[in-house]
mmCIF file of the N, C-alpha and C atoms, coordinates in Angstrom:
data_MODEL
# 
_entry.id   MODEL 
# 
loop_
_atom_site.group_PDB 
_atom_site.id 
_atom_site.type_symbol 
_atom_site.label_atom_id 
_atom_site.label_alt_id 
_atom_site.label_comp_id 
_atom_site.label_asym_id 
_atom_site.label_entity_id 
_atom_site.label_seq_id 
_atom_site.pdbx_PDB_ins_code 
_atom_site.Cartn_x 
_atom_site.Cartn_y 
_atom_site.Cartn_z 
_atom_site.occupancy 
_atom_site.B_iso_or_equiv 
_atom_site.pdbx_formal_charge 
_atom_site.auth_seq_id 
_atom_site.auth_comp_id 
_atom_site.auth_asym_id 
_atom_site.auth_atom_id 
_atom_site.pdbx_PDB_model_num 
ATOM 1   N N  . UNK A 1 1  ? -8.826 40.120  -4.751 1.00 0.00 ? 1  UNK A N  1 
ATOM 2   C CA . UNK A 1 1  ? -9.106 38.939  -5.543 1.00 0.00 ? 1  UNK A CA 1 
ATOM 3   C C  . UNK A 1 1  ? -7.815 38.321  -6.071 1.00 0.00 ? 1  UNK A C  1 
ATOM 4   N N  . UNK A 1 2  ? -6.849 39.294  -6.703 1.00 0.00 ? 2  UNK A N  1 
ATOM 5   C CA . UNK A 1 2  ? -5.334 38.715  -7.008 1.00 0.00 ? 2  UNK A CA 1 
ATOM 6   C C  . UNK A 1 2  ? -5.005 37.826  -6.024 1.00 0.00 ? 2  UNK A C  1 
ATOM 7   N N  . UNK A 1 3  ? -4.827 38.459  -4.401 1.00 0.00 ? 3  UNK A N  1 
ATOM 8   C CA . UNK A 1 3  ? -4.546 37.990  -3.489 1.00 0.00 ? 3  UNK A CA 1 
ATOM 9   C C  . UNK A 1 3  ? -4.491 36.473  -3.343 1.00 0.00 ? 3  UNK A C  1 
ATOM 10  N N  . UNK A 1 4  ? -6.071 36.453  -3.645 1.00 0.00 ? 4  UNK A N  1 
ATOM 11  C CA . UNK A 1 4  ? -6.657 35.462  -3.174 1.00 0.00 ? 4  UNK A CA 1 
ATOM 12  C C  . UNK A 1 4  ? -6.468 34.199  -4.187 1.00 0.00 ? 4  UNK A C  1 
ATOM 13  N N  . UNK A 1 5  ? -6.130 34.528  -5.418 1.00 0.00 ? 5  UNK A N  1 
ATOM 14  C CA . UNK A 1 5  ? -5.978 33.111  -6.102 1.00 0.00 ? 5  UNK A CA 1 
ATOM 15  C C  . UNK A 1 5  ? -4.037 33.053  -6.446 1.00 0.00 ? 5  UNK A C  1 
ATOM 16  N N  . UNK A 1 6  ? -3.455 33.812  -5.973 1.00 0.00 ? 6  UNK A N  1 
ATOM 17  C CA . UNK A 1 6  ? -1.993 33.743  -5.599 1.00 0.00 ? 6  UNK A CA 1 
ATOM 18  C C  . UNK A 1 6  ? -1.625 32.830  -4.354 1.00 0.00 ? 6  UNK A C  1 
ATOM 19  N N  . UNK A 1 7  ? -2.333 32.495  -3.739 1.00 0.00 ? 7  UNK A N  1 
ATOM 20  C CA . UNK A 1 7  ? -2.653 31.600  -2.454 1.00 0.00 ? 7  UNK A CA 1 
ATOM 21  C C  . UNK A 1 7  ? -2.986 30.408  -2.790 1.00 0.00 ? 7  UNK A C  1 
ATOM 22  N N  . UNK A 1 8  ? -4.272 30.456  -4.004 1.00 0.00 ? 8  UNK A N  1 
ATOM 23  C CA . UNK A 1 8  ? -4.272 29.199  -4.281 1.00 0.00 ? 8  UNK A CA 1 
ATOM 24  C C  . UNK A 1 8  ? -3.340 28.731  -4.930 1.00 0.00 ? 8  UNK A C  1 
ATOM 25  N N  . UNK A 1 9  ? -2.874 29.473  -5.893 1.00 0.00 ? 9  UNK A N  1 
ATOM 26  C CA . UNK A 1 9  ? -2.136 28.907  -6.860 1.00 0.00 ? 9  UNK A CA 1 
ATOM 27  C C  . UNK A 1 9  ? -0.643 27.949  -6.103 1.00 0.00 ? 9  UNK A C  1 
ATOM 28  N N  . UNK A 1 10 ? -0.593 28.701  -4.983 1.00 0.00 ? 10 UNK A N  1 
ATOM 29  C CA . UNK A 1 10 ? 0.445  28.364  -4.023 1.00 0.00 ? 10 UNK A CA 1 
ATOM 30  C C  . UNK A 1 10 ? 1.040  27.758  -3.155 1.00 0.00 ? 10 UNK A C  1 
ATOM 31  N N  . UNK A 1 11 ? -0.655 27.230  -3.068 1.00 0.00 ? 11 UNK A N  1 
ATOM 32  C CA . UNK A 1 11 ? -1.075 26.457  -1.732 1.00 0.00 ? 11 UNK A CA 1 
ATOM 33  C C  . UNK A 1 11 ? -0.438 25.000  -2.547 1.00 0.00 ? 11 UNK A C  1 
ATOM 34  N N  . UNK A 1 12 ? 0.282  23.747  -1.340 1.00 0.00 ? 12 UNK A N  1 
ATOM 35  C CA . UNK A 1 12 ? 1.235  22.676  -1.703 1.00 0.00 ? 12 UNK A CA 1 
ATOM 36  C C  . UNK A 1 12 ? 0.130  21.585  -1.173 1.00 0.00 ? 12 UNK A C  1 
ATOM 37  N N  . UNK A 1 13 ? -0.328 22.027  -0.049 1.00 0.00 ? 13 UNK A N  1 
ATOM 38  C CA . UNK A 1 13 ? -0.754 20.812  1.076  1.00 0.00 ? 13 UNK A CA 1 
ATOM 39  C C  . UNK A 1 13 ? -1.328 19.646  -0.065 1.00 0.00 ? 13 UNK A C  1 
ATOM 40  N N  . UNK A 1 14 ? -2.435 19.815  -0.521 1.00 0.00 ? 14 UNK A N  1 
ATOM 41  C CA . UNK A 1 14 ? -3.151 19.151  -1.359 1.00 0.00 ? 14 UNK A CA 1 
ATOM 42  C C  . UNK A 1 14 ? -2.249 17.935  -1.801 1.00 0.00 ? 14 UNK A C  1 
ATOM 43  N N  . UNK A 1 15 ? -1.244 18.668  -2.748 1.00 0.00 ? 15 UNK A N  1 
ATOM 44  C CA . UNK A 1 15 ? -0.195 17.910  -3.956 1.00 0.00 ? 15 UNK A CA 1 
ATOM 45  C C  . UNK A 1 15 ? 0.468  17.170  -2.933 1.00 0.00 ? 15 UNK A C  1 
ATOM 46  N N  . UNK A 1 16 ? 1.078  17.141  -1.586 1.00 0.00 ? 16 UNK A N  1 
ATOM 47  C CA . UNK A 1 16 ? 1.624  16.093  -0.868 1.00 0.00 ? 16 UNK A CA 1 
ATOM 48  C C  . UNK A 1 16 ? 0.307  15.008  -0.758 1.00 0.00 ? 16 UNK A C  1 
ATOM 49  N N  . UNK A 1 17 ? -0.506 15.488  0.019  1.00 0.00 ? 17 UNK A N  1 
ATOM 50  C CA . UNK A 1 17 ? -1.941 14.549  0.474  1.00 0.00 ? 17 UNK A CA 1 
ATOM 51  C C  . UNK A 1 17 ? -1.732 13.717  -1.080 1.00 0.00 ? 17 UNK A C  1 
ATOM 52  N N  . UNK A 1 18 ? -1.677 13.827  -2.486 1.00 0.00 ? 18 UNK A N  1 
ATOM 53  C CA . UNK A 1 18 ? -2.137 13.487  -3.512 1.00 0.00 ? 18 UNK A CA 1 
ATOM 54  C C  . UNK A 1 18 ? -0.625 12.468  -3.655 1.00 0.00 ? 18 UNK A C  1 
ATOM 55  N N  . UNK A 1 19 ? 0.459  13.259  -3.450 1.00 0.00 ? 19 UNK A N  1 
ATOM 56  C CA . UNK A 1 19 ? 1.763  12.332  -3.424 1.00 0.00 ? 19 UNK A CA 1 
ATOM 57  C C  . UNK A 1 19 ? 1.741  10.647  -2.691 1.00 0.00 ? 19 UNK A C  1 
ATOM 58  N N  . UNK A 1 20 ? 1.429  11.261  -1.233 1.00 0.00 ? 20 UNK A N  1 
ATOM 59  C CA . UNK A 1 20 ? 1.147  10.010  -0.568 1.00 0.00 ? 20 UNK A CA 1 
ATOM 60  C C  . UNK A 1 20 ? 0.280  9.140   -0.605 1.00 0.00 ? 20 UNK A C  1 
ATOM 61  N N  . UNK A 1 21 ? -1.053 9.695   -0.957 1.00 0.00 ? 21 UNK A N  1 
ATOM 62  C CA . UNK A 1 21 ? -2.098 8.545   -1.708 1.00 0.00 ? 21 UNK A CA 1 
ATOM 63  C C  . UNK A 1 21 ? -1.581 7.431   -2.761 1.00 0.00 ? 21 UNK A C  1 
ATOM 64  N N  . UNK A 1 22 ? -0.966 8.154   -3.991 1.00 0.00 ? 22 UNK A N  1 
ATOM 65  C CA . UNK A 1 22 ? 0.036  7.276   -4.797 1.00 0.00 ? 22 UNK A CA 1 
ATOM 66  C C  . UNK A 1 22 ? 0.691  5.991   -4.241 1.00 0.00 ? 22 UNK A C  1 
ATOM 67  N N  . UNK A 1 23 ? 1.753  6.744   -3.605 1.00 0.00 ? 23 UNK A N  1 
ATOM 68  C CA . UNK A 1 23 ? 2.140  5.883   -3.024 1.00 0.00 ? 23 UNK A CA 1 
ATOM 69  C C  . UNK A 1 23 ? 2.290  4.735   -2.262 1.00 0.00 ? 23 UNK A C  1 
ATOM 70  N N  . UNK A 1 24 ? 0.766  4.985   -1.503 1.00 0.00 ? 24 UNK A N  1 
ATOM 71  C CA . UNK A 1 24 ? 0.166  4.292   -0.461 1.00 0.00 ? 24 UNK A CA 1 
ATOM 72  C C  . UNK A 1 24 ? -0.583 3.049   -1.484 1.00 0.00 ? 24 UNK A C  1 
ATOM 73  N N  . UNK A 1 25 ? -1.082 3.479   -2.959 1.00 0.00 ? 25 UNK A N  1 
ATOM 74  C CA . UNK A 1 25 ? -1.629 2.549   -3.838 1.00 0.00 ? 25 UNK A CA 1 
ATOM 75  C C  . UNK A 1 25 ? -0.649 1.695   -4.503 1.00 0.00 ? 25 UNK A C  1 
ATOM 76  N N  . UNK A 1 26 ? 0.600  2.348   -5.013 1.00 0.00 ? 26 UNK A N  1 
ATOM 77  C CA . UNK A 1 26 ? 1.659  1.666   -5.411 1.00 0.00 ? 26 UNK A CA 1 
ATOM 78  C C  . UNK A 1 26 ? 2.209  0.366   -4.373 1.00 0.00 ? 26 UNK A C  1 
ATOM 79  N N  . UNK A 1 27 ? 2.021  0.944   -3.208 1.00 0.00 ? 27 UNK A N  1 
ATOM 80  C CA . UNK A 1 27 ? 2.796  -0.163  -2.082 1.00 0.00 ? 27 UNK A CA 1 
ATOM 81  C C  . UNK A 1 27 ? 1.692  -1.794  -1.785 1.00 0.00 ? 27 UNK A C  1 
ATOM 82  N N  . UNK A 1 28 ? 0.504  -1.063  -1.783 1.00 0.00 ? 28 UNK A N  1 
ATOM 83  C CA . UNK A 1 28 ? -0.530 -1.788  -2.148 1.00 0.00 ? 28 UNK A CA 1 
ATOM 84  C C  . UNK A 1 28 ? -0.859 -3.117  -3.420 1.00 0.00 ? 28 UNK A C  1 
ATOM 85  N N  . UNK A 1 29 ? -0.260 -2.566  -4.266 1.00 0.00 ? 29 UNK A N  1 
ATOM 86  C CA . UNK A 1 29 ? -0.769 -3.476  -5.101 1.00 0.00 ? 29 UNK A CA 1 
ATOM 87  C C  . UNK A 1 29 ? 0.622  -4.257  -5.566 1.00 0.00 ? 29 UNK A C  1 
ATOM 88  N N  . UNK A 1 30 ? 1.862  -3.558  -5.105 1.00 0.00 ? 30 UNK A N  1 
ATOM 89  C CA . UNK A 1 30 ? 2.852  -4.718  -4.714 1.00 0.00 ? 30 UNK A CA 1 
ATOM 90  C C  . UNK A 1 30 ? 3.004  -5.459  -4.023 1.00 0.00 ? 30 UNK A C  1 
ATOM 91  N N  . UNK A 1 31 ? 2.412  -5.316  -2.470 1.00 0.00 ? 31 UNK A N  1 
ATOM 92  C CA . UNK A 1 31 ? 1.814  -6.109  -1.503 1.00 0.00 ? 31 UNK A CA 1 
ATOM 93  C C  . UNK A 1 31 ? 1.073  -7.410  -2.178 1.00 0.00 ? 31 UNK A C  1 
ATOM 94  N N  . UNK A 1 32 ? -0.347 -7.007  -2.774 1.00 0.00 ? 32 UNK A N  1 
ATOM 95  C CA . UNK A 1 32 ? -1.351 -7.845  -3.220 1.00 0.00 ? 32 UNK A CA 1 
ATOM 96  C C  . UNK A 1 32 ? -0.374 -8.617  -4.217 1.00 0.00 ? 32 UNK A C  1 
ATOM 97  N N  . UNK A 1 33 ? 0.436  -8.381  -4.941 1.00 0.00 ? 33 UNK A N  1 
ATOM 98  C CA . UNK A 1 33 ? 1.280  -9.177  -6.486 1.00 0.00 ? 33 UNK A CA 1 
ATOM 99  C C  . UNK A 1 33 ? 2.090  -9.801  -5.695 1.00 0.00 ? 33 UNK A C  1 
ATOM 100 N N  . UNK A 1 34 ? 2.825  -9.629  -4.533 1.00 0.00 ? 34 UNK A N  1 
ATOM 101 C CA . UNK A 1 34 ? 3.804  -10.596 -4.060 1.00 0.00 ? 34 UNK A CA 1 
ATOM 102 C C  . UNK A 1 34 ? 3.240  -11.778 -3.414 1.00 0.00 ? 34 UNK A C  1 
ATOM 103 N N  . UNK A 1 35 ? 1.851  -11.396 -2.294 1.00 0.00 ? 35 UNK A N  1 
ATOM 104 C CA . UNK A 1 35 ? 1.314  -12.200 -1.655 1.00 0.00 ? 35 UNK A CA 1 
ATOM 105 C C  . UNK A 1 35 ? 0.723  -13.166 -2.159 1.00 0.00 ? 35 UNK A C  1 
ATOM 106 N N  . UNK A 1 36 ? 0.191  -12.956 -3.729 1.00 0.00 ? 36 UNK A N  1 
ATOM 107 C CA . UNK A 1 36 ? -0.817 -13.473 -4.501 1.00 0.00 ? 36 UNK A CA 1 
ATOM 108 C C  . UNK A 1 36 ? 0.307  -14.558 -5.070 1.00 0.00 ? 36 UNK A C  1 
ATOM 109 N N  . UNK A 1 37 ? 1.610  -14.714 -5.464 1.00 0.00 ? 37 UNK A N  1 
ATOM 110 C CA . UNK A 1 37 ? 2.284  -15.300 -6.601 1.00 0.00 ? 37 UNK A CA 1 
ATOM 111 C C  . UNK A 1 37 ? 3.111  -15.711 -5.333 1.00 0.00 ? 37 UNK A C  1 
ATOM 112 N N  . UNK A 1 38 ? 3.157  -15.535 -3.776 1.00 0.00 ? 38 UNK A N  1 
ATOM 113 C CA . UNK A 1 38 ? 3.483  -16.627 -2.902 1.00 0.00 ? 38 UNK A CA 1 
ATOM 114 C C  . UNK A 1 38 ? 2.262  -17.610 -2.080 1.00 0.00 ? 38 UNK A C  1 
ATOM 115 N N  . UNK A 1 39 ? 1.590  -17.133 -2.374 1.00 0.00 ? 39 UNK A N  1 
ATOM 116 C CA . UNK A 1 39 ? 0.327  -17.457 -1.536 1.00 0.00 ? 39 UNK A CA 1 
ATOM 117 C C  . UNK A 1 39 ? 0.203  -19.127 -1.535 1.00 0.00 ? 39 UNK A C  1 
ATOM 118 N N  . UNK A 1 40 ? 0.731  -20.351 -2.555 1.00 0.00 ? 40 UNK A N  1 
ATOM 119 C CA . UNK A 1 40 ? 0.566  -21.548 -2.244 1.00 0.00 ? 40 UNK A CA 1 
ATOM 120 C C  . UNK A 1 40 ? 2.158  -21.858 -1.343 1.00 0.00 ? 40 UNK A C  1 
ATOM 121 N N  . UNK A 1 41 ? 3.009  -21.280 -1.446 1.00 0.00 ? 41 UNK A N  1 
ATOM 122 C CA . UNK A 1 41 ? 4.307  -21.181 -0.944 1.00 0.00 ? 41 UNK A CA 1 
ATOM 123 C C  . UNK A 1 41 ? 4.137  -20.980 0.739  1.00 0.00 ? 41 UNK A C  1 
ATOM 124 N N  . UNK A 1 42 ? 3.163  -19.946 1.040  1.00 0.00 ? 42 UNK A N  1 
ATOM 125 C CA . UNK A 1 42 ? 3.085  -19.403 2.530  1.00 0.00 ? 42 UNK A CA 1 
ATOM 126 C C  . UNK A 1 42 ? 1.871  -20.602 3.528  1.00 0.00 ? 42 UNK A C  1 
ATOM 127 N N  . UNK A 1 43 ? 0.871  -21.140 2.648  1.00 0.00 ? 43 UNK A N  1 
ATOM 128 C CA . UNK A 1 43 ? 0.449  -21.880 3.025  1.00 0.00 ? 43 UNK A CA 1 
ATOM 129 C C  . UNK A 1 43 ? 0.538  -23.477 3.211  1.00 0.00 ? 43 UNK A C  1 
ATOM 130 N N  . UNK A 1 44 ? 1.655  -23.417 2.709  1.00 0.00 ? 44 UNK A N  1 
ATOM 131 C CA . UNK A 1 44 ? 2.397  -25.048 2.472  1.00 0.00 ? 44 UNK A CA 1 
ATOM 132 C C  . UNK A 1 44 ? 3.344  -25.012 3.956  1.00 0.00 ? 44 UNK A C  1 
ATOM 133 N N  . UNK A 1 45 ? 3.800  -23.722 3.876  1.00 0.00 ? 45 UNK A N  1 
ATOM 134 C CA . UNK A 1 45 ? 4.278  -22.946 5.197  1.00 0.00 ? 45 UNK A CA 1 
ATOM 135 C C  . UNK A 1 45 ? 3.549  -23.545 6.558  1.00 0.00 ? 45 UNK A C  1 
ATOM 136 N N  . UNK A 1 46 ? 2.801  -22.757 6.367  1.00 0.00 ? 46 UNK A N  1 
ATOM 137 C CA . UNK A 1 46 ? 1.349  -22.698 7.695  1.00 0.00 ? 46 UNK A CA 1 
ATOM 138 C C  . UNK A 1 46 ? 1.164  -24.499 7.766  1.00 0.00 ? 46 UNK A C  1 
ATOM 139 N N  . UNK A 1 47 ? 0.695  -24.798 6.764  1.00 0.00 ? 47 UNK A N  1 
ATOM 140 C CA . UNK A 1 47 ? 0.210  -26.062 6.899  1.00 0.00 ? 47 UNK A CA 1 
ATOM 141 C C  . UNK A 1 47 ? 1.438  -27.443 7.496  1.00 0.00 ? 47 UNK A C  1 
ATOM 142 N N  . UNK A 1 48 ? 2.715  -26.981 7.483  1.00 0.00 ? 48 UNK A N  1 
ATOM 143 C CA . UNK A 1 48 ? 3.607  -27.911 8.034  1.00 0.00 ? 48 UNK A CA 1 
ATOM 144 C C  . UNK A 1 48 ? 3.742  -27.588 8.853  1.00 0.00 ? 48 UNK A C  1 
ATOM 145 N N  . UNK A 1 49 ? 3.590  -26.275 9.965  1.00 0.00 ? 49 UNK A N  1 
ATOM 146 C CA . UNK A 1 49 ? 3.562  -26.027 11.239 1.00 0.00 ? 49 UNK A CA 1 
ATOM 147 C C  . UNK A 1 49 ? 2.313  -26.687 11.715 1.00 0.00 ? 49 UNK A C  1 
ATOM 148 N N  . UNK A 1 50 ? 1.045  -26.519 11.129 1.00 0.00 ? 50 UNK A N  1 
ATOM 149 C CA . UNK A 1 50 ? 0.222  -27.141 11.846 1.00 0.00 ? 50 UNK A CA 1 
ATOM 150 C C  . UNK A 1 50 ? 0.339  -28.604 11.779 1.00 0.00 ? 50 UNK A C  1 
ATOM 151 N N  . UNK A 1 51 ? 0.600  -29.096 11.379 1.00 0.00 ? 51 UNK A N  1 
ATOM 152 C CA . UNK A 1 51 ? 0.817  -30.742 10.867 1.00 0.00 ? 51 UNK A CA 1 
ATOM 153 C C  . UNK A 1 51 ? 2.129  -30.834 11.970 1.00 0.00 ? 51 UNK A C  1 
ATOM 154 N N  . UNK A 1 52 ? 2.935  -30.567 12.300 1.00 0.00 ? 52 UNK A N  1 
ATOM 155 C CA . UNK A 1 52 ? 4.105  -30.791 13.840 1.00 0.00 ? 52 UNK A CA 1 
ATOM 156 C C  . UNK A 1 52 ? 3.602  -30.331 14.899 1.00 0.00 ? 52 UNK A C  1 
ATOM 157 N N  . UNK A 1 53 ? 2.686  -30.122 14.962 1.00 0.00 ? 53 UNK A N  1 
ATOM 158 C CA . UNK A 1 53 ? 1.680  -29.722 15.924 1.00 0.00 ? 53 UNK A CA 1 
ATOM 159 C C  . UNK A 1 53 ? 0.394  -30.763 16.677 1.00 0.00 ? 53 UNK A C  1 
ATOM 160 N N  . UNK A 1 54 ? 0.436  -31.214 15.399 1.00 0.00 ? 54 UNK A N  1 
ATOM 161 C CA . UNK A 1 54 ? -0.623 -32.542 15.383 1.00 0.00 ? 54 UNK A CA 1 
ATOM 162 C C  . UNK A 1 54 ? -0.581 -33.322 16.465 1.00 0.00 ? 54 UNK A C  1 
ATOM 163 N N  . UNK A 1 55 ? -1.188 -33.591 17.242 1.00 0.00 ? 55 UNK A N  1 
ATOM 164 C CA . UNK A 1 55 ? -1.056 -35.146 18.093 1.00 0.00 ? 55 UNK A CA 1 
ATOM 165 C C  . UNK A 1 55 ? -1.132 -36.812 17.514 1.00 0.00 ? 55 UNK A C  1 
# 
């Protein structure tokens, strides 16, 4: 039984899986805050390519 919760206590895998989740949310919602506070900027973008495009 010692054994057996010396293993757990030991065991890492989890705490990475839990590291990179973080991270993966952090990158995320800097994504969403940059895109969001360029978003009339990128489409003013788009919209003058399509407009030289125009016939």
């Amino acid at each position: 039984m010692k054994e057996i919760m010396k293993r757990l206590l030991a065991e890492e895998s989890g705490q990475g899986m839990t590291e990179y989740a973080l991270i993966l949310a952090l990158v995320s919602v800097v994504a969403i805050g940059v895109l969001t506070g360029l978003g009339d900027r990128i489409q003013d973008v788009f919209q003058s390519v399509l407009d030289g495009f125009a016939p």
